[in-house]
N, C-alpha and C positions, 0 to 999 in steps of 0.2 A: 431816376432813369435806370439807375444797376451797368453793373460793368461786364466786361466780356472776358471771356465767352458764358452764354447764358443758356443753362439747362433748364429743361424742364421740370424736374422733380416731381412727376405725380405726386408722390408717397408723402410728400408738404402737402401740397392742396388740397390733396385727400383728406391730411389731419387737419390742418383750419377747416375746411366747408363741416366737418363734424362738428369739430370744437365750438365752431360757429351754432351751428344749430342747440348742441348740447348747452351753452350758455348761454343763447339766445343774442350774440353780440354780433349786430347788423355789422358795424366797422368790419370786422375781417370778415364776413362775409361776403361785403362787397371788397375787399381788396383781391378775396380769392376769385371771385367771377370777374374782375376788371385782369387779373392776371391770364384770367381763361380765354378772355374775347382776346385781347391782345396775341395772346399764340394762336388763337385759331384763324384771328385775320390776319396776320403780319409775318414776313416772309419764312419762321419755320414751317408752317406749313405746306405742301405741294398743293397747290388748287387746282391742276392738272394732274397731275398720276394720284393723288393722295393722299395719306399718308405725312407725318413728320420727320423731320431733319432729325438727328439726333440734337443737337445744340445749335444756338444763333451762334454767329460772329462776332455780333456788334452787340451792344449794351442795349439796342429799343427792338430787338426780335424784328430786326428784315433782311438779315444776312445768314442764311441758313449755310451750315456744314452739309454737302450734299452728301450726304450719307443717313438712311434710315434702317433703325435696328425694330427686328419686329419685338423685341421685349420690352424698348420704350413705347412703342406703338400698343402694344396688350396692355400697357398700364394705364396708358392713355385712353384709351376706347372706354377703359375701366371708373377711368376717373370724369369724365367727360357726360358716360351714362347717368352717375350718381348725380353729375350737377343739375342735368337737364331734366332726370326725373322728378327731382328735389323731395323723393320717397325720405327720403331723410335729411333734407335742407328746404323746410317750409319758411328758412327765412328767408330765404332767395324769392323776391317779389314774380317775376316772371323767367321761364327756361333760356337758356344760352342759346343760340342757334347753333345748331352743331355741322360741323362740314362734313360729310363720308371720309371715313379713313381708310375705306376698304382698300 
């Protein structure tokens, strides 16, 4: 479940969804897309204005810090595109649904 407070870290998932593809090792491939739907569904996200919280509160991502930084948000848009295009994660079976971050 992981403990609180929980960050996002693009610049991890970024490196496993590579490493994944580069080694071809389905496991952390899905452990990075199961980590990706979970932030995108679960309350860091704003599904009304947009955009991410900077970090949850709580260890399972549905208590967001009401505060969003647009530098975590640029990395996120960033990391989010590469999962969903899978231009470079063909081990990713089918794209993430991605919510507007605009």
């Amino acid at each position: 479940m992981g403990t609180a407070p929980k960050f996002p870290m693009p610049n991890n998932w970024q490196f496993l969804l590579r490493y994944a593809y580069l080694m071809r090792d389905e496991e952390v491939a899905g452990l990075a897309k199961l980590t990706l739907q979970k932030m995108a569904f679960g309350g860091i996200y704003d599904h009304l204005g947009g955009g991410f919280a900077r970090y949850s509160v709580d260890g399972l991502w549905h208590v967001p810090h009401f505060e969003k930084m647009l530098y975590d948000n640029g990395q996120l848009i960033s990391l989010y595109a590469e999962a969903y295009t899978g231009s470079l994660m063909n081990c990713i079976s089918k794209p993430l649904p991605i919510p507007l971050i605009l």
